[in-house]
KOLVEXFI-602021 format. One record per residue (C-alpha): residue in three letters; x, y, z. Coordinates in steps of 0.25 Angstrom, whole numbers, plus 5000, padded with zeros to 4 digits. Each point is the difference from the previous one (the first is absolute). Layout:
REM residues N
REC  rest     X     Y     Z
REC   ala     X     Y     Z
...
//
This chain:
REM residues 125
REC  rest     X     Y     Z
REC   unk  5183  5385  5186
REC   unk  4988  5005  5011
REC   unk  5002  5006  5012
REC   unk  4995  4992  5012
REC   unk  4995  5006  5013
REC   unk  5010  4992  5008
REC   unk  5013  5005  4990
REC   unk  4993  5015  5003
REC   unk  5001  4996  5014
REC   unk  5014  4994  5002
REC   unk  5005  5014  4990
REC   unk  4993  5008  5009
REC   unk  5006  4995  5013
REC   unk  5015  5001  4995
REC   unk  5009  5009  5005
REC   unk  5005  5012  4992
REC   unk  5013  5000  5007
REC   unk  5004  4986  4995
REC   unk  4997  5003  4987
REC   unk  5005  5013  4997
REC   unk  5015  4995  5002
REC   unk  4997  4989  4989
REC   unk  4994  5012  4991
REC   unk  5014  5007  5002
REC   unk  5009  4988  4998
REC   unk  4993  4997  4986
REC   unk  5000  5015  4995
REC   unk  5016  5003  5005
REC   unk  5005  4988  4993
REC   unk  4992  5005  4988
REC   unk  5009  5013  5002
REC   unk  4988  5007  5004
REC   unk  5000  5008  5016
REC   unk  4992  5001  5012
REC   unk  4996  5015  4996
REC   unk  4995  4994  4988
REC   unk  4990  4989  5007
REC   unk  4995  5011  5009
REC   unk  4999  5010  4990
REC   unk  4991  4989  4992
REC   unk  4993  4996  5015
REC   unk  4997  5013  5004
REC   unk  4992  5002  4986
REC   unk  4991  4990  5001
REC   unk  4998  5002  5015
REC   unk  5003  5013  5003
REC   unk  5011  4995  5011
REC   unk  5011  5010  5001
REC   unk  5014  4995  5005
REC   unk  4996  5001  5016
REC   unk  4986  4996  4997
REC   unk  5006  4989  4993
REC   unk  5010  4995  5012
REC   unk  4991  5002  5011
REC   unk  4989  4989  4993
REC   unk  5013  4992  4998
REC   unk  5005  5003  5015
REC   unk  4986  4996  5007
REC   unk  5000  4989  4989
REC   unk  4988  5001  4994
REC   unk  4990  4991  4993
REC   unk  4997  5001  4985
REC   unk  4986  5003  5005
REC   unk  5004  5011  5009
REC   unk  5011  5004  4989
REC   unk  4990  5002  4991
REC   unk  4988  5005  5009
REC   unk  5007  5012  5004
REC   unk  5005  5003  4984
REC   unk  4995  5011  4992
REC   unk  5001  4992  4986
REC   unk  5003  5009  4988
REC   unk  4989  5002  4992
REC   unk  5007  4996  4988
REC   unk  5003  4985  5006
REC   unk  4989  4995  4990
REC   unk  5010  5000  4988
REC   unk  5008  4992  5006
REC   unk  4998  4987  4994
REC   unk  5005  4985  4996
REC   unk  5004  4987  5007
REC   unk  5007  4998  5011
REC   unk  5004  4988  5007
REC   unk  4990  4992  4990
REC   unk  4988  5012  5005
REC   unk  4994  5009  4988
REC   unk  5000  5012  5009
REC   unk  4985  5008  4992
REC   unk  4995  4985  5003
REC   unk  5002  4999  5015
REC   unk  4984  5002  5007
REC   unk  4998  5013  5006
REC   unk  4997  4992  5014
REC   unk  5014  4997  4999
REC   unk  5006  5014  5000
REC   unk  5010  4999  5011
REC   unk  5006  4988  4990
REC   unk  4999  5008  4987
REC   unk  5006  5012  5006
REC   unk  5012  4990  5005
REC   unk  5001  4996  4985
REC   unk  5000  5014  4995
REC   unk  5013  5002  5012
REC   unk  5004  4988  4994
REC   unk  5002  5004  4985
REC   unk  5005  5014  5002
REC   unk  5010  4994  5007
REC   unk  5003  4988  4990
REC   unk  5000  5010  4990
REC   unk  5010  5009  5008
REC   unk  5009  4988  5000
REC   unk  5001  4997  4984
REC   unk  5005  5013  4998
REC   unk  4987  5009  4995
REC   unk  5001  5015  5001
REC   unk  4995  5006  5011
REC   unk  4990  5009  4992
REC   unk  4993  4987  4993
REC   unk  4999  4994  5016
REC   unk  4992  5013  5005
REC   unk  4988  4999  4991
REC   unk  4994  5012  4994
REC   unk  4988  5001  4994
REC   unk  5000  5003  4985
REC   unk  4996  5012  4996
//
């Protein structure tokens, strides 16, 4: 699938706060906990837990979510499809959506019970 300048758009106007819940839901009936999703959100956008609730609290776009995140230099490894989306396929004019996708498979792969270490890319030596 392509990425569309209005998909970009209507991603980049929803609100953190209403998804995030939804994030938690999916992860805590998998077994998995809150620490867990933060601890893979605040790898990919350097959001620590306060960071984290005060984006939440003032309910903040994707686009200002993403805008004020540090992205991990290893982000690039993360790869795959998601939501019918190759993720190393996604346009670089569409980064806010590919680094939503990137959120958006960590998470997925937090839920289907994959060890922490192998979500947290490294780089191989």
């Amino acid at each position: 699938m392509k990425v569309t300048t209005e998909k970009n758009e209507k991603l980049a106007n929803m609100i953190f706060a209403s998804i995030y819940p939804l994030y938690l839901d999916r992860l805590e009936k998998n077994g998995r906990t809150k620490e867990e999703l933060n601890q893979v959100i605040e790898w990919l956008t350097g959001f620590d837990q306060d960071a984290l609730q005060a984006l939440i609290d003032e309910k903040a776009t994707y686009r200002t979510f993403f805008q004020k995140a540090k992205i991990h230099p290893n982000a690039h490894l993360i790869k795959g499809v998601v939501c019918g989306y190759r993720i190393e396929e996604i346009e670089d004019e569409f980064d806010l959506y590919r680094q939503c996708r990137r959120m958006e498979k960590l998470i997925d792969e937090l839920a289907r019970g994959r060890k922490m270490e192998k979500i947290l890319r490294e780089e191989k030596k």
